[in-house]
BAFIZA-760404 format. One record per residue (C-alpha): x, y, z; residue number from 1. Coordinates in Angstrom, 1 decimal, padded with zeros to 4 digits. Layout:
<atoms>
+--------+--------+--------+-----+
:     xx :     yy :     zz : num :
+--------+--------+--------+-----+
:      X :      Y :      Z : NUM :
...
+--------+--------+--------+-----+
</atoms>
This chain:
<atoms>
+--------+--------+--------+-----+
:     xx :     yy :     zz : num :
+--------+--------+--------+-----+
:  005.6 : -009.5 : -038.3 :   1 :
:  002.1 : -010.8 : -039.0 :   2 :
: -001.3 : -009.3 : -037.7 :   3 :
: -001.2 : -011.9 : -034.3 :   4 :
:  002.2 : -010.8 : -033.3 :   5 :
:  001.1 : -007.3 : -034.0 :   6 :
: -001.8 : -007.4 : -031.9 :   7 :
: -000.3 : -009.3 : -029.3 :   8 :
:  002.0 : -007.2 : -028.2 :   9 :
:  000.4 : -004.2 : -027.1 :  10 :
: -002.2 : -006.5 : -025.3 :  11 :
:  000.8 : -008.6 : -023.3 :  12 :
:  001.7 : -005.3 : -021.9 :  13 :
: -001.7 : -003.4 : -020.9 :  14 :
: -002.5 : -006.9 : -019.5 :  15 :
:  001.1 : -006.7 : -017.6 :  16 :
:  000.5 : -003.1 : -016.7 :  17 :
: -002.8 : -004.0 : -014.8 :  18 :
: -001.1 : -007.1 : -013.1 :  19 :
:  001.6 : -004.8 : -011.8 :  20 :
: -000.2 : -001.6 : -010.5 :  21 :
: -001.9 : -002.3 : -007.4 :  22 :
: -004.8 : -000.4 : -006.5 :  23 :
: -003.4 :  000.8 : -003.7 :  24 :
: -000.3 :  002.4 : -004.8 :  25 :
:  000.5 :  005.0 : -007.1 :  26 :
:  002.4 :  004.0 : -010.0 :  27 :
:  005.4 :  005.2 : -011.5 :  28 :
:  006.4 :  005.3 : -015.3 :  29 :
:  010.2 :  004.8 : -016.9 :  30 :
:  012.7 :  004.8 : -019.6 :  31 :
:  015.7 :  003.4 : -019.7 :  32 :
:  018.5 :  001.1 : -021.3 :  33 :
:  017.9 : -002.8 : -021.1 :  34 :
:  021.1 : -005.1 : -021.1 :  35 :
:  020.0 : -008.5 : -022.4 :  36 :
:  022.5 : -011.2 : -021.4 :  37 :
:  023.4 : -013.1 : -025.0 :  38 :
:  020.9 : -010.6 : -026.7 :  39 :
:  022.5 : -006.9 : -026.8 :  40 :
:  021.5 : -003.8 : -025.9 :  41 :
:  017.8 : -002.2 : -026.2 :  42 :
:  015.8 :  001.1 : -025.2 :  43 :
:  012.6 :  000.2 : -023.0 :  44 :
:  009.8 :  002.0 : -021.0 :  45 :
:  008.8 :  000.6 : -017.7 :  46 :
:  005.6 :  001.1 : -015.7 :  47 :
:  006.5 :  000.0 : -011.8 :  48 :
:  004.1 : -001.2 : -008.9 :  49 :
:  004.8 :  001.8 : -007.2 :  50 :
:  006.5 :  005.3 : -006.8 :  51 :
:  008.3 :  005.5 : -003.7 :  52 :
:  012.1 :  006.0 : -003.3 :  53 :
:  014.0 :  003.4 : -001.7 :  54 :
:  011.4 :  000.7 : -002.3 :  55 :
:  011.5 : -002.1 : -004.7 :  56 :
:  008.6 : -002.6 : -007.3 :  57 :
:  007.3 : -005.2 : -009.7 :  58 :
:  007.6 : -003.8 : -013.3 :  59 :
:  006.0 : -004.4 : -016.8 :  60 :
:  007.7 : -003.0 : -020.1 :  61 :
:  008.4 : -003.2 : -023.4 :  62 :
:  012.0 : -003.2 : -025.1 :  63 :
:  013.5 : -002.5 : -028.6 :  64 :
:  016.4 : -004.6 : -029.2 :  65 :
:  019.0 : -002.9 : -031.5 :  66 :
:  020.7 : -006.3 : -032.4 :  67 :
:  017.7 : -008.3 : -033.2 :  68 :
:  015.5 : -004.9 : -034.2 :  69 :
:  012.5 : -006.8 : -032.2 :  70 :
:  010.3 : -005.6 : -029.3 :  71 :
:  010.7 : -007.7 : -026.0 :  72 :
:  008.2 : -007.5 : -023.7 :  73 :
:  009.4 : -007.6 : -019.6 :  74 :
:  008.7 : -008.7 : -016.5 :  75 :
:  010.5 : -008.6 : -013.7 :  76 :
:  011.5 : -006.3 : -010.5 :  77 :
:  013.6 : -003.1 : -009.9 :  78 :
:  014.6 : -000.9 : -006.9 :  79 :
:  013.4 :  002.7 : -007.1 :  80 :
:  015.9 :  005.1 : -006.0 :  81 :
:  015.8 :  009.2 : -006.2 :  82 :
:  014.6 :  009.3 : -009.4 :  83 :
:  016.4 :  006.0 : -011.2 :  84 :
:  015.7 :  003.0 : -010.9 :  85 :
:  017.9 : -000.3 : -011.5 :  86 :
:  016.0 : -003.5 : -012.1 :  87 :
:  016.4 : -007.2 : -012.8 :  88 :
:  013.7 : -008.7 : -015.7 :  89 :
:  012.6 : -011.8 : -018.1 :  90 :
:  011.7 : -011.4 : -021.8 :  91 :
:  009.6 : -012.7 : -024.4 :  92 :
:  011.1 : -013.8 : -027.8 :  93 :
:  007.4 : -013.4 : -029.8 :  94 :
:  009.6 : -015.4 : -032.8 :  95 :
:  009.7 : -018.5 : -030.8 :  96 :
:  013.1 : -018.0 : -029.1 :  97 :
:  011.9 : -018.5 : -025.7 :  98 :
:  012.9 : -016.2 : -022.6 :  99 :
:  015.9 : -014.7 : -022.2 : 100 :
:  017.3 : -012.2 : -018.7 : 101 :
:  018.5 : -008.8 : -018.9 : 102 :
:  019.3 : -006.1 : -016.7 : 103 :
:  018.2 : -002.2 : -016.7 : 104 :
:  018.5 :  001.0 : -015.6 : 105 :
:  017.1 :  004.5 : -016.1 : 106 :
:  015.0 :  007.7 : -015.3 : 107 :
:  011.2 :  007.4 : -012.9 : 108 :
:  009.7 :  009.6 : -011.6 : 109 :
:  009.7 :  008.7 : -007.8 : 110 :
:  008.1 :  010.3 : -005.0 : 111 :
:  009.5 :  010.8 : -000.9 : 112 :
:  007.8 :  008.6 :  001.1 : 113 :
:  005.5 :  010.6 :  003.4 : 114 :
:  006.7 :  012.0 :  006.5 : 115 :
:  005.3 :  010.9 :  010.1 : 116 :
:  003.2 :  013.5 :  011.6 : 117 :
:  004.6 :  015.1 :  014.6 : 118 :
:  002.1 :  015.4 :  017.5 : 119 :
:  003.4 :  017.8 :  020.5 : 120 :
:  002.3 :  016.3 :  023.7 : 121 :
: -000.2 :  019.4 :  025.6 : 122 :
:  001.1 :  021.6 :  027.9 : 123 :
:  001.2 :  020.5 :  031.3 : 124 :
:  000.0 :  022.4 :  034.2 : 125 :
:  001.8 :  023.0 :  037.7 : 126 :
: -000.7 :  023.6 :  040.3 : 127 :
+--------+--------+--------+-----+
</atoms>
């Protein structure tokens, strides 16, 4: 791996990371396993657009693929469930091989979405 490729990718991914975390939402970091259509198997970490259960979220990552011992860095989108998520995403070969599709699941650490507040109406007087 030279020096370029090095470099390059932990900058694709902080430059991913910022592109994926709104600055309105919290955002919500995870690990899981990556299935690579044609490519294997691979161990990545995810950072998500947001934290919220039941809601879907862009994500950024990184991957290790055991096959091809290579990191992969992701794009793509996931939905965020109680504390797993399941997500769809696009790779990079950094050798030249192009992109390739995987899919993924694992452990995030989600939050409940906040509860309406509940206003009682005031009591009425009878004259």
């Amino acid at each position: 791996m030279t020096i370029s490729r090095f470099l390059f990718v932990p900058a694709a991914f902080v430059a991913a990371v910022g592109l994926a975390t709104p600055a309105s939402a919290d955002a919500a970091v995870g690990v899981g396993l990556t299935f690579v259509f044609g490519g294997g198997a691979g161990i990545g970490a995810r950072v998500f657009s947001n934290d919220e259960e039941d809601k879907g979220a862009l994500s950024a990552g990184v991957d290790y693929m055991f096959q091809q011992r290579r990191l992969r860095p992701t794009v793509g989108v996931a939905y965020l469930g109680d504390g797993a998520y399941f997500g769809v995403d696009m790779g990079f070969d950094m050798n030249g091989g192009g992109v390739d599709f995987g899919v993924g699941v694992g452990g995030v650490d989600t939050q409940n979405p906040a509860a309406p507040a509940i206003v009682e109406p005031p009591p009425q007087e009878f004259n």
